[in-house]
C-alpha positions as a Markdown table, in Angstrom:
| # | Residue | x | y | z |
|---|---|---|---|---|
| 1 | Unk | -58.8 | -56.0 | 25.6 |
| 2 | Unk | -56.1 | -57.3 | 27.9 |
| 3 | Unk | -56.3 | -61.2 | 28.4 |
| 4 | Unk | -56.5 | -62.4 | 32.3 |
| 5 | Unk | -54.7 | -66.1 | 32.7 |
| 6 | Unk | -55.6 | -68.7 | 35.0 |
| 7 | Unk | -53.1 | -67.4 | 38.2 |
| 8 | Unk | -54.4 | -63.7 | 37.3 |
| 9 | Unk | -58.2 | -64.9 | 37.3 |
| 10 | Unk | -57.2 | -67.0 | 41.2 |
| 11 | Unk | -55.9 | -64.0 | 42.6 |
| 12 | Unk | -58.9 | -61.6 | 41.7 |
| 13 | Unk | -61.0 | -64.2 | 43.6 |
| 14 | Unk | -58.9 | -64.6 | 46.6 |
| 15 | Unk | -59.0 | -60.8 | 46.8 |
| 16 | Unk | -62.8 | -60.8 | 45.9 |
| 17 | Unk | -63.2 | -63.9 | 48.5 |
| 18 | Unk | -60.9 | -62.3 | 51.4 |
| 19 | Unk | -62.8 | -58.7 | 51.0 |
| 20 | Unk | -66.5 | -61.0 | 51.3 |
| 21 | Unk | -65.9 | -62.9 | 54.5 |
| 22 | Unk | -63.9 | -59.9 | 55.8 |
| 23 | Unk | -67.0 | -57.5 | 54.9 |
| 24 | Unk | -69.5 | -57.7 | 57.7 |
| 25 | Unk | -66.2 | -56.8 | 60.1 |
| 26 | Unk | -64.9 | -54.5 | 58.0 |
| 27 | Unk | -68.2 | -52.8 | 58.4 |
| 28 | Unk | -69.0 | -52.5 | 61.5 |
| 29 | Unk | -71.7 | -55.3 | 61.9 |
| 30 | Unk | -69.4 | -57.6 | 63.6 |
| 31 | Unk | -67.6 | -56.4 | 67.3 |
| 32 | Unk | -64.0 | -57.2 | 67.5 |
| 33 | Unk | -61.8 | -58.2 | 70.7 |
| 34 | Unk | -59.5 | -55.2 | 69.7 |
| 35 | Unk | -60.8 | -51.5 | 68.5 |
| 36 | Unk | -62.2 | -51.8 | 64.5 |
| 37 | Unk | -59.6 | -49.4 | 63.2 |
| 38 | Unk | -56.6 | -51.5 | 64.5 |
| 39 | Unk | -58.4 | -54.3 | 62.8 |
| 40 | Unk | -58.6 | -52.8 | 59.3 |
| 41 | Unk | -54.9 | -51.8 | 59.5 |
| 42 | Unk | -54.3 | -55.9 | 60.8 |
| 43 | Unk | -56.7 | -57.2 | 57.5 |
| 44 | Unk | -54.8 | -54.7 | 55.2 |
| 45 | Unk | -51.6 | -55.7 | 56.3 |
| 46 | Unk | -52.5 | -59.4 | 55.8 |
| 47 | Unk | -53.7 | -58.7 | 52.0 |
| 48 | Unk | -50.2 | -56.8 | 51.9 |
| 49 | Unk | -48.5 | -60.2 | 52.7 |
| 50 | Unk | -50.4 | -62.2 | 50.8 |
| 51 | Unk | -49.8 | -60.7 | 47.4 |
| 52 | Unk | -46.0 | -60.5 | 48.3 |
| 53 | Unk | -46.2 | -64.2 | 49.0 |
| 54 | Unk | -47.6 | -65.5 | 45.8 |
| 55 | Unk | -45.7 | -62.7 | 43.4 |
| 56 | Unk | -42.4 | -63.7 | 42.0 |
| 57 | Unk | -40.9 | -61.7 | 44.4 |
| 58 | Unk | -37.4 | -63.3 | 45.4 |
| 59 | Unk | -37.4 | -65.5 | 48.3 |
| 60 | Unk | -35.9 | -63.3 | 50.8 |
| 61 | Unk | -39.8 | -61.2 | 50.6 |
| 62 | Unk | -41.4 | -64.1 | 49.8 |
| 63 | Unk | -40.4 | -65.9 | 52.9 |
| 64 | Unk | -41.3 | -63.3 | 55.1 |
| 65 | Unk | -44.5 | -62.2 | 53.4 |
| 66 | Unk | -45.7 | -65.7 | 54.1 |
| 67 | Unk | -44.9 | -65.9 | 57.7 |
| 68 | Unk | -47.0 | -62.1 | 58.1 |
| 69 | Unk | -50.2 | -63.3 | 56.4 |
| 70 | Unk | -50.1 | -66.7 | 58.7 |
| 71 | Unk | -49.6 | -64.7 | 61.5 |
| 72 | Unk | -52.1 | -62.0 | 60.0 |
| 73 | Unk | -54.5 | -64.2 | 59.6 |
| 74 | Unk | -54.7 | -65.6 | 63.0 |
| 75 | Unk | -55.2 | -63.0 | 64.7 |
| 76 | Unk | -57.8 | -61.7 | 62.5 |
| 77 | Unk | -59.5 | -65.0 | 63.2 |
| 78 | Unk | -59.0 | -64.7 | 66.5 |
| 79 | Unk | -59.6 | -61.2 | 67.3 |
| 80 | Unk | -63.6 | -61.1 | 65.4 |
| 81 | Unk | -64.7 | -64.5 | 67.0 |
| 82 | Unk | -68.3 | -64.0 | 66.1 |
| 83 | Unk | -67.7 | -63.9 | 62.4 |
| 84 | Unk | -68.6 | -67.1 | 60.8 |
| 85 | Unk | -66.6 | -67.7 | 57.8 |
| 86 | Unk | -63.7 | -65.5 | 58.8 |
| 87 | Unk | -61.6 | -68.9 | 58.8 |
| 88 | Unk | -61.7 | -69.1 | 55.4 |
| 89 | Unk | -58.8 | -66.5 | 55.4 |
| 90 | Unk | -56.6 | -69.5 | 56.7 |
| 91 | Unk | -57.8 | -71.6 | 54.1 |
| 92 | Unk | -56.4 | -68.5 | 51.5 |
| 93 | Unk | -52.8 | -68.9 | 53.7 |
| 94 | Unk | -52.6 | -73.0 | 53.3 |
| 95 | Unk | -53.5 | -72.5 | 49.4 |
| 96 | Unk | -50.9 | -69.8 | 48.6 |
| 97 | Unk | -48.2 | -71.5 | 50.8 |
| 98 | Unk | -47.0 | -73.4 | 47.7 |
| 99 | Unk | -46.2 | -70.3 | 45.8 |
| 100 | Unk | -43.6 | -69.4 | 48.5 |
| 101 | Unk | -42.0 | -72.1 | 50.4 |
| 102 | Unk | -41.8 | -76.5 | 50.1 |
| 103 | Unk | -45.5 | -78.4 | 50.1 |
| 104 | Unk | -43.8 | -79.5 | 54.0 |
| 105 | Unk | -44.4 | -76.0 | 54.9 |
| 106 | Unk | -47.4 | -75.8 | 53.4 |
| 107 | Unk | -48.5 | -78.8 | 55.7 |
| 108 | Unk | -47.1 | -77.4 | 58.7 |
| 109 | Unk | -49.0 | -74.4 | 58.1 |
| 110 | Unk | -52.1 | -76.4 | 57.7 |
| 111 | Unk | -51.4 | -77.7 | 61.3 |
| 112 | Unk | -50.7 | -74.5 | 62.6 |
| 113 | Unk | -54.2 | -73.3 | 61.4 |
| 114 | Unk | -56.2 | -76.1 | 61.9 |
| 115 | Unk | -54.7 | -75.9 | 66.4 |
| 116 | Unk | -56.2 | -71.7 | 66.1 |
| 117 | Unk | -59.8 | -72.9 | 64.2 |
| 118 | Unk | -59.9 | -75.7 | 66.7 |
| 119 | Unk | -59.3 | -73.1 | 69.5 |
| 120 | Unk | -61.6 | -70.7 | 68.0 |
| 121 | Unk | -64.4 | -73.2 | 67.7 |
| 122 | Unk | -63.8 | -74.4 | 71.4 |
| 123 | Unk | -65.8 | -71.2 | 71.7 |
| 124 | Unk | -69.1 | -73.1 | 70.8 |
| 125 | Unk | -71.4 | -74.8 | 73.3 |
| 126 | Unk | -71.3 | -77.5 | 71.2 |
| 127 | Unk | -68.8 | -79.7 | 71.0 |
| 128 | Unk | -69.7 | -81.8 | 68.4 |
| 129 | Unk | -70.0 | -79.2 | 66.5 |
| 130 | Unk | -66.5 | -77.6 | 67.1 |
| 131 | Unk | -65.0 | -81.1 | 66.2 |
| 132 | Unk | -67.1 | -81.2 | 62.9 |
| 133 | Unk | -65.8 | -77.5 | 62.0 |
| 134 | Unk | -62.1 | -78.2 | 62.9 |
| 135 | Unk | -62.3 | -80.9 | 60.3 |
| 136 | Unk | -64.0 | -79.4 | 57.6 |
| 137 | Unk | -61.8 | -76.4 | 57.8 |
| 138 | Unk | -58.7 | -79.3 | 58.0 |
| 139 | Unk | -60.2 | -81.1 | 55.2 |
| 140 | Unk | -60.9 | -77.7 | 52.8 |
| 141 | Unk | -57.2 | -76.9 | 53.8 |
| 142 | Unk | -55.9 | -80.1 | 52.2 |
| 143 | Unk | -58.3 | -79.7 | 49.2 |
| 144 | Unk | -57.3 | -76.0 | 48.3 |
| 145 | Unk | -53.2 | -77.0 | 49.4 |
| 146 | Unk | -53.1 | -79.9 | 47.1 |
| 147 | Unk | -55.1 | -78.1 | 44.1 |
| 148 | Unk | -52.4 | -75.1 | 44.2 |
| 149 | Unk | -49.2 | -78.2 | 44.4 |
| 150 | Unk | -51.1 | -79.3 | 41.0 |
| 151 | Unk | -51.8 | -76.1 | 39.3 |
| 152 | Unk | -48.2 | -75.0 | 40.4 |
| 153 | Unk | -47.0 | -77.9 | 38.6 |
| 154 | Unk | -48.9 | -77.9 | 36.3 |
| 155 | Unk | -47.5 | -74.1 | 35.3 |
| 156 | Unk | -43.8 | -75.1 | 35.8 |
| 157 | Unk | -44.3 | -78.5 | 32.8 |
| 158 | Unk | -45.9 | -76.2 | 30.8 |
| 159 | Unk | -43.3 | -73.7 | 31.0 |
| 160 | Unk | -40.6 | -76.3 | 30.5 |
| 161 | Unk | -42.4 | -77.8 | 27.4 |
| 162 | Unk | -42.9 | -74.3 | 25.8 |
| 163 | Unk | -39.1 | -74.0 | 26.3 |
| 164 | Unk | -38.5 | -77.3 | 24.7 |
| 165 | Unk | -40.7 | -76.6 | 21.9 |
| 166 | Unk | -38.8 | -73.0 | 21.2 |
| 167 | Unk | -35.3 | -74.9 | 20.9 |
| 168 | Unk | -37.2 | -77.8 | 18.6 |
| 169 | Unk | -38.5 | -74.8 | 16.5 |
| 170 | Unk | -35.1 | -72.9 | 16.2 |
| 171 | Unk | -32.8 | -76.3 | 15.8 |
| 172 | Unk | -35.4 | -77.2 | 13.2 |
| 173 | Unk | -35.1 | -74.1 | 11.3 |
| 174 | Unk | -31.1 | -74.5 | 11.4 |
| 175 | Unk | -31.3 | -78.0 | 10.1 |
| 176 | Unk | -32.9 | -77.0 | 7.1 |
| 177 | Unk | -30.4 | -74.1 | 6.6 |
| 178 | Unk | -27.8 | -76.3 | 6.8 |
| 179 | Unk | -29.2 | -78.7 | 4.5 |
| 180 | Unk | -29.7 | -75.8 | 2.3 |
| 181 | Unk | -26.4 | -74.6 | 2.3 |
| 182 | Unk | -25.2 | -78.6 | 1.6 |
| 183 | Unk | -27.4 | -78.5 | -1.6 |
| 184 | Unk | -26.3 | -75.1 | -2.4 |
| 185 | Unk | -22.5 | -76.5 | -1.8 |
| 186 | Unk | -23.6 | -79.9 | -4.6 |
| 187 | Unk | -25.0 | -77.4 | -7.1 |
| 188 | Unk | -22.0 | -75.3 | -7.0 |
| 189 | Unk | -19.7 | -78.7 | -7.6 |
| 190 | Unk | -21.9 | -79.6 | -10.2 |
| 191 | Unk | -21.7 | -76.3 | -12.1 |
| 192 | Unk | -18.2 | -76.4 | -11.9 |
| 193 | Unk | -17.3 | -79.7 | -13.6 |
| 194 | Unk | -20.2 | -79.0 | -16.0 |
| 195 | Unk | -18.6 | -75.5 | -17.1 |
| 196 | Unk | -15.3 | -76.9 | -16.9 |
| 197 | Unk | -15.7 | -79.8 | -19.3 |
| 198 | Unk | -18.4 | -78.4 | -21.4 |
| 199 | Unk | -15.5 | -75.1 | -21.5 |
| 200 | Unk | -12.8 | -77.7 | -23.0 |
| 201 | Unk | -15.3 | -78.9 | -25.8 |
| 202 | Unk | -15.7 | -75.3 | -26.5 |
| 203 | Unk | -11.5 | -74.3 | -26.5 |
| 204 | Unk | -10.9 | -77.7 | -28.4 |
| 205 | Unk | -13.6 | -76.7 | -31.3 |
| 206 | Unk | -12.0 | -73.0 | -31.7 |
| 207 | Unk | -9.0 | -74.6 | -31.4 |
| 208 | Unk | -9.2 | -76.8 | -34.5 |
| 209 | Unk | -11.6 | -74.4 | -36.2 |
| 210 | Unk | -8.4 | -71.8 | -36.2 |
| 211 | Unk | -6.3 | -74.5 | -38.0 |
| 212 | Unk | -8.6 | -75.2 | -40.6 |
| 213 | Unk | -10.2 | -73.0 | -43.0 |
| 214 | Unk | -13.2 | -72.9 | -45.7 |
| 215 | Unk | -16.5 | -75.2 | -44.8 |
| 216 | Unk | -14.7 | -77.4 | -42.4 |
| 217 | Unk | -14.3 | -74.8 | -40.3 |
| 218 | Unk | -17.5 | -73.4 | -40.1 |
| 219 | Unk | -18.2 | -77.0 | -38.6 |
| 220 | Unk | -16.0 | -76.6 | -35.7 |
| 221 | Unk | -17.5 | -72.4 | -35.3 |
| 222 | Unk | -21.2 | -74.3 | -35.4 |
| 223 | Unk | -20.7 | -76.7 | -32.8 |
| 224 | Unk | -18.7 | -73.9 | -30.8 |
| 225 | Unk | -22.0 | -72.1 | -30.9 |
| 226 | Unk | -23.9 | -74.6 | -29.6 |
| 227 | Unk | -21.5 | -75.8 | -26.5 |
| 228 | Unk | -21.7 | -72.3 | -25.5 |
| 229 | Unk | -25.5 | -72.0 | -26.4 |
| 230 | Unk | -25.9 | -75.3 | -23.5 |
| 231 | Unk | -23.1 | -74.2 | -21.4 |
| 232 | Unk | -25.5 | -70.9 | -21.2 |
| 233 | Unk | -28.5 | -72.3 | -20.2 |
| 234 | Unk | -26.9 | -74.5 | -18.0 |
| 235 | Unk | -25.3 | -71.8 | -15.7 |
| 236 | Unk | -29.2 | -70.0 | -16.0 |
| 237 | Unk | -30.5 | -73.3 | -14.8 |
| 238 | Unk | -28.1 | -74.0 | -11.8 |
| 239 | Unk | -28.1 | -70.1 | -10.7 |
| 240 | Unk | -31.7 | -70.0 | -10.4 |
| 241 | Unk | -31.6 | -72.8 | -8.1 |
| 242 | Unk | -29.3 | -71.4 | -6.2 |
| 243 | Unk | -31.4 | -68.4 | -6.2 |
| 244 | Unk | -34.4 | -71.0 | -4.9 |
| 245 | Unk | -32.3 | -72.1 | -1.9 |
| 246 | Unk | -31.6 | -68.4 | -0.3 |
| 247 | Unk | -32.5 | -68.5 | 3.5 |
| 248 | Unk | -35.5 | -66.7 | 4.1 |
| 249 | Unk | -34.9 | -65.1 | 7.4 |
| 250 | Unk | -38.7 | -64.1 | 8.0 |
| 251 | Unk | -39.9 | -67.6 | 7.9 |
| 252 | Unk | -37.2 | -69.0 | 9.6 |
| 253 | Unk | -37.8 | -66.8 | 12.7 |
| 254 | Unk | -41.4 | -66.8 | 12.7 |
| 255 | Unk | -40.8 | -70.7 | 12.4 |
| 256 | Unk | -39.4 | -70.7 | 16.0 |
| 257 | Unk | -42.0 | -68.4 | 17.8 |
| 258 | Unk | -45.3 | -69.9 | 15.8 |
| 259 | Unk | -48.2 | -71.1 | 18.6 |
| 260 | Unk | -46.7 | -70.1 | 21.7 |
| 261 | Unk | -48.9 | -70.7 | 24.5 |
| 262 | Unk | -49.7 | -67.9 | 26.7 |
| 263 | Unk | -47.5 | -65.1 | 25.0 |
| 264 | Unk | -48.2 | -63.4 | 21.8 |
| 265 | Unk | -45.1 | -62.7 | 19.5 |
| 266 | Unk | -44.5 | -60.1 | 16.5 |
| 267 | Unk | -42.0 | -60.5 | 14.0 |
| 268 | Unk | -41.1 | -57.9 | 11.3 |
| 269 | Unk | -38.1 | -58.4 | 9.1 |
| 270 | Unk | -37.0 | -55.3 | 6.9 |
| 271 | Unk | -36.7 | -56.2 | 3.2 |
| 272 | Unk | -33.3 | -54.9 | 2.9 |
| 273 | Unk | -32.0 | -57.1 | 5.3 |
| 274 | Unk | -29.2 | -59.6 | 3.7 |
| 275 | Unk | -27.8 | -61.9 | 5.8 |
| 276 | Unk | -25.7 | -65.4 | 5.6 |
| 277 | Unk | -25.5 | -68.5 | 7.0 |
| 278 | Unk | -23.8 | -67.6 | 9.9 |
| 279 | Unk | -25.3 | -64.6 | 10.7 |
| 280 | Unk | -28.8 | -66.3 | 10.1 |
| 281 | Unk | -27.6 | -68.5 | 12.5 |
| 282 | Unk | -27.0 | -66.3 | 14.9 |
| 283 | Unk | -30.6 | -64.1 | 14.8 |
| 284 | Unk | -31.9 | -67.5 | 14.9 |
| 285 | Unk | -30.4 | -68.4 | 18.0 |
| 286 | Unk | -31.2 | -65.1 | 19.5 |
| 287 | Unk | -34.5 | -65.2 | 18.9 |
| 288 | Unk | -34.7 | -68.5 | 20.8 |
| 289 | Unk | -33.2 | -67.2 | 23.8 |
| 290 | Unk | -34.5 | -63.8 | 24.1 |
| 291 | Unk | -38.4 | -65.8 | 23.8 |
| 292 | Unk | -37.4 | -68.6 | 26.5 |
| 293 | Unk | -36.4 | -65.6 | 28.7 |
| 294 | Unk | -39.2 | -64.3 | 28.0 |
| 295 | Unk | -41.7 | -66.9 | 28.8 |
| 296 | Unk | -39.3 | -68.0 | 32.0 |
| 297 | Unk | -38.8 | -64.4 | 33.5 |
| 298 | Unk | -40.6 | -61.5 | 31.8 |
| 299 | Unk | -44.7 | -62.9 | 32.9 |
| 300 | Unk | -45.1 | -60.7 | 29.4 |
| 301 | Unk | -48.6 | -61.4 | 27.4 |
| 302 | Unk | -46.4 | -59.8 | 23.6 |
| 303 | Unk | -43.2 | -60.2 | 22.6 |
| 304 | Unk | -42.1 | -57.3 | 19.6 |
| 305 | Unk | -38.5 | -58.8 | 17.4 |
| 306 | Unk | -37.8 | -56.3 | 14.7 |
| 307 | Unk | -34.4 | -56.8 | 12.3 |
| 308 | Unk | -33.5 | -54.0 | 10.7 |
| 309 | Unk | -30.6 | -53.5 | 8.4 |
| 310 | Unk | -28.5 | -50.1 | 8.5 |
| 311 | Unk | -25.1 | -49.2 | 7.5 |
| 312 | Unk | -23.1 | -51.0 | 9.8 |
| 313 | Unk | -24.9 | -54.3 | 9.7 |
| 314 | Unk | -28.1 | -56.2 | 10.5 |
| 315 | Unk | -29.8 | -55.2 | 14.0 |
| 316 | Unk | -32.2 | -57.2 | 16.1 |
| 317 | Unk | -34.5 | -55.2 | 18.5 |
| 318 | Unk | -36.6 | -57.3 | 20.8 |
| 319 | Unk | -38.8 | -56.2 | 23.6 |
| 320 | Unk | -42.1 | -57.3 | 25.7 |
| 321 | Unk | -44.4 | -55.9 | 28.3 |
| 322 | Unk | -43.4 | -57.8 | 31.0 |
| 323 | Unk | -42.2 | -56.4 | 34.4 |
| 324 | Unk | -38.8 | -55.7 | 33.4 |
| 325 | Unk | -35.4 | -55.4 | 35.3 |
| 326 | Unk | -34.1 | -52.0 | 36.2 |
| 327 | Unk | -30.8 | -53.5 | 36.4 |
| 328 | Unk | -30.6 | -56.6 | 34.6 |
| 329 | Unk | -28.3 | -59.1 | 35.6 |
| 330 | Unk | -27.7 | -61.8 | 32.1 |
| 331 | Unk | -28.0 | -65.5 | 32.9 |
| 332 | Unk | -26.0 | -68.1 | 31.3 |
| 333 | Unk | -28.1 | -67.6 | 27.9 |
| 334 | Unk | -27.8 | -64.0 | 27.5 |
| 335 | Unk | -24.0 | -64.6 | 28.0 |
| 336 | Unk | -23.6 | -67.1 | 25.9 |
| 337 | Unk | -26.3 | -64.9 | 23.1 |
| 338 | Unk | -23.6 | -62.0 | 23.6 |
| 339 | Unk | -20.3 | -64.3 | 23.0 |
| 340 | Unk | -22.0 | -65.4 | 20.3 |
| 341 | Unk | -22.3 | -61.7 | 18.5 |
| 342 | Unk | -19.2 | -60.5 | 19.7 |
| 343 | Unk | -17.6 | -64.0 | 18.0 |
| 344 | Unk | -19.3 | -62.4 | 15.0 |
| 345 | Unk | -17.7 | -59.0 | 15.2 |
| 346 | Unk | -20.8 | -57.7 | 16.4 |
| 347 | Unk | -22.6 | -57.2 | 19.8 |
| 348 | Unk | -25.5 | -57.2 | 22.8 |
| 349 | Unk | -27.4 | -54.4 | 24.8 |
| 350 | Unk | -29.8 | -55.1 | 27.4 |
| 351 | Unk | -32.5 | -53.1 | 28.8 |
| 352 | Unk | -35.0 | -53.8 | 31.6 |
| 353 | Unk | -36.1 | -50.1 | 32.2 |
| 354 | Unk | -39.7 | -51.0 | 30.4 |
| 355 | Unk | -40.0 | -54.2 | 29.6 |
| 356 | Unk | -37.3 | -56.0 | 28.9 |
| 357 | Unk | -35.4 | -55.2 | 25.7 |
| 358 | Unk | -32.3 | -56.7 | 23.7 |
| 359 | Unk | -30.7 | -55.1 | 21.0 |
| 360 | Unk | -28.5 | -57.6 | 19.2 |
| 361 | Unk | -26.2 | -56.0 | 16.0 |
| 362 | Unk | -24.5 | -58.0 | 13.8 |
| 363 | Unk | -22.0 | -56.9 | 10.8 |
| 364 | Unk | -23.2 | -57.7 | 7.3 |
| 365 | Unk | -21.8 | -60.7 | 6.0 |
């Protein structure tokens, strides 16, 4: 069952909520200033703008989507007079402003709408009455304005810290290869004094064993066999610690994409895959970019990474279900995730046609 997040759950009820006080018009049960039918095409058009407003659409249909449900929106308020909790439609417009344009446009907007309630309510044979609706609706305005500044906010830190917390994760995981590979570089040091001095013991006993003869040199062949007897378990010893220390690549890339909020991410590592420190390096990095691309552009719920290995090399395949670019245009990152593979010998494809997918290859090491 698909999960709905917060701005997906505010959007069903400002449809539900625009639909509700537009009903009794839409209907019928409320006359109009201008023939029903024109009016439908008017509140249409308005719910039209309204979505393009508040969808990361680029500015340049954001902008203008804005200004047509404002616009929309006053004269559907103006045009159905007699419908009492039509002007909650400009309340909708002051909330969503945020999602398009500066909070001081927002404000204006607020302004703009409270001047057409308060020359809607002038209507009323009561004045007191008019002046005690204009400020509610002003006051609601405000309230529903300032709630969308914080929620927007509140979505833009939580996207930063999610992006922080991806490039913790994967410099994390490369510390501990590095510090890996140090230990592996001590052991290897070790091993080779310890076979080189325990190897001159060994060449000085046969040595003086071939000089001698008789019992005495059956001493120097005994402690031969014992030098060599160490010398073997010592290399059986040091090897399986250098065995210990291998990367493993599954944990290290499920390291950097554990408890992401808000998006759900796969990771499948083929056991054949063999890979070293630089190429580990690499995936590492490229799965940190292609998931804070992810959770900055994609608004994908999954996020599928799959390394293979084939003959040519180790390939990562990575794609969500977001909305996808049917020309994709890399950023900085995605550059700097292709310069990386190509340093490599290897390379980057992008592909936006469903989803968003990246196919990174990478020779084997």
């Amino acid at each position: 069952m698909p999960r709905f997040r917060t701005e997906e759950w505010s959007g069903l009820v400002m449809l539900v909520v625009s639909v509700a006080v537009a009903g009794p018009t839409l209907a019928g049960a409320v006359a109009t200033t201008i023939p029903r039918g024109w009016w439908i095409v008017l509140f249409v058009a308005f719910m039209a703008a309204l979505l393009t407003a508040v969808n990361e659409f680029p500015a340049a249909l954001r902008y203008p989507g804005l200004a047509v449900a404002v616009a929309a929106s006053w004269a559907l308020v103006l045009t159905a007079p007699n419908t009492g909790l039509l002007p909650v439609l400009l309340v909708l417009t002051a909330a969503i402003s945020v999602y398009a344009a500066p909070l001081r446009v927002g404000f204006v907007i607020v302004g703009l709408n409270t001047a057409v309630i308060a020359v809607l309510m002038a209507r009323q044979p009561e004045p007191a009455e008019a002046v005690i609706m204009t400020g509610f609706y002003l006051l609601i305005q405000l309230a529903t304005l300032l709630s969308s500044v914080s929620l927007v906010r509140e979505q833009r830190l939580r996207r930063e810290l999610t992006e922080a917390h991806i490039e913790l994760r994967a410099a994390s995981v490369l510390l501990s290869e590095s510090t890996r590979t140090a230990e592996r570089l001590r052991i290897s040091r070790e091993l080779h004094d310890l076979i080189g001095h325990q190897l001159t013991i060994l060449t000085l006993e046969l040595e003086a064993a071939r000089h001698r003869g008789g019992e005495q040199a059956r001493e120097h062949v005994d402690r031969a066999n014992r030098v060599a007897r160490e010398l073997l378990g010592d290399v059986r010893a040091t090897v399986g610690e250098l065995r210990t220390g291998s990367p493993d690549l599954t944990d290290a890339l499920r390291q950097v994409v554990r408890n992401l909020p808000g998006l759900e991410v796969s990771v499948d590592v083929d056991s054949r895959v063999r890979v070293g420190e630089e190429q580990t390096a690499a995936l590492v990095r490229a799965v940190q970019e292609i998931v804070t691309n992810t959770v900055r552009h994609a608004d994908a719920r999954e996020l599928w990474i799959e390394v293979s290995a084939d003959e040519s090399g180790t390939v990562l395949t990575a794609v969500d279900d977001g909305r996808g670019a049917r020309e994709p245009v890399p950023g900085n990152g995605l550059r700097g995730l292709a310069e990386r593979f190509e340093a490599l010998g290897g390379g980057v494809a992008f592909d936006g046609a469903e989803g968003f997918r990246v196919t990174a290859r990478v020779p084997a090491p």
